[in-house]
C-alpha positions as semicolon CSV with decimal commas, in nm:
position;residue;x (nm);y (nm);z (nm)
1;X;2,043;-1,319;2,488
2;X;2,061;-1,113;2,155
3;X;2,309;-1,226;1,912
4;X;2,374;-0,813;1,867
5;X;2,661;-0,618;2,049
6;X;2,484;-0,330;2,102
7;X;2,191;-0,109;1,960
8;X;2,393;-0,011;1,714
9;X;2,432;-0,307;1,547
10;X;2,021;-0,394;1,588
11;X;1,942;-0,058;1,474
12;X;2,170;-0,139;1,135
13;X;2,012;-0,458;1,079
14;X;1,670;-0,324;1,120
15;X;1,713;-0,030;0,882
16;X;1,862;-0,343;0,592
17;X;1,572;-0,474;0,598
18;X;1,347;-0,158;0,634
19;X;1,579;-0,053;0,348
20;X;1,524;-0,399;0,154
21;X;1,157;-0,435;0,191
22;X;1,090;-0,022;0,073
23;X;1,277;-0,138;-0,259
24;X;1,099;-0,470;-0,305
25;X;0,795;-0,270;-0,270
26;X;0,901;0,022;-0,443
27;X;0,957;-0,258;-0,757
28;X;0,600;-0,408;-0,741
29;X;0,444;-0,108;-0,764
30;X;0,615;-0,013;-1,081
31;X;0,552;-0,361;-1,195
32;X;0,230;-0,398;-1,148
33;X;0,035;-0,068;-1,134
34;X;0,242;0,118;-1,400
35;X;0,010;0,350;-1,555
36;X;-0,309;0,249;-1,366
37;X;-0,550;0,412;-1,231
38;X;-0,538;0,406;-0,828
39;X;-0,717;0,172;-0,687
40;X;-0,747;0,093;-0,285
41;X;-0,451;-0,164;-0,311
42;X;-0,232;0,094;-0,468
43;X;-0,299;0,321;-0,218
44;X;-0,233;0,049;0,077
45;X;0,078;-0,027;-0,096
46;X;0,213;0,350;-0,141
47;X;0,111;0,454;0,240
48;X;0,305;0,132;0,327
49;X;0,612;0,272;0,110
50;X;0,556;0,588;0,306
51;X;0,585;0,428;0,615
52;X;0,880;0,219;0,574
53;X;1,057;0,563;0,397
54;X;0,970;0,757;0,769
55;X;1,105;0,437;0,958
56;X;1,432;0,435;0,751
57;X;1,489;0,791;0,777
58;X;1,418;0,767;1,185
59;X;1,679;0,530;1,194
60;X;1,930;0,646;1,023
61;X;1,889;0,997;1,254
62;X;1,956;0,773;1,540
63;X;2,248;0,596;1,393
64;X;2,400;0,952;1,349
65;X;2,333;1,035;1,655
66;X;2,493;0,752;1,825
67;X;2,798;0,749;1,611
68;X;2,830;1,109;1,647
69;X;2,793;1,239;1,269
């Protein structure tokens, strides 16, 4: 049994850490390829940040939806 009331509540603690993770990667990019050139890893990293943006924003549509914003 899920220790979540509803889908609701999954959905929000899905999108904190899609939300967390996006910023932690969002920081070691800056960090560490600041003014590089772009190499494959940079690339793998920023499609990755692209990815977790969609997910978030996917999310947070269905939150609205099911709270009716």
């Amino acid at each position: 049994m899920s220790n979540y009331e509803n889908n609701n509540d999954k959905l929000n603690a899905h999108l904190e850490q899609l939300i967390t993770k996006h910023r932690k990667l969002d920081e070691e990019l800056e960090s560490r390829f600041h003014n590089q050139t772009i190499t494959d890893e940079v690339r793998r990293l920023k499609t990755q940040k692209l990815w977790l943006k969609d997910e978030i924003h996917r999310i947070q549509r269905q939150l609205e939806v099911i709270n009716g914003s």
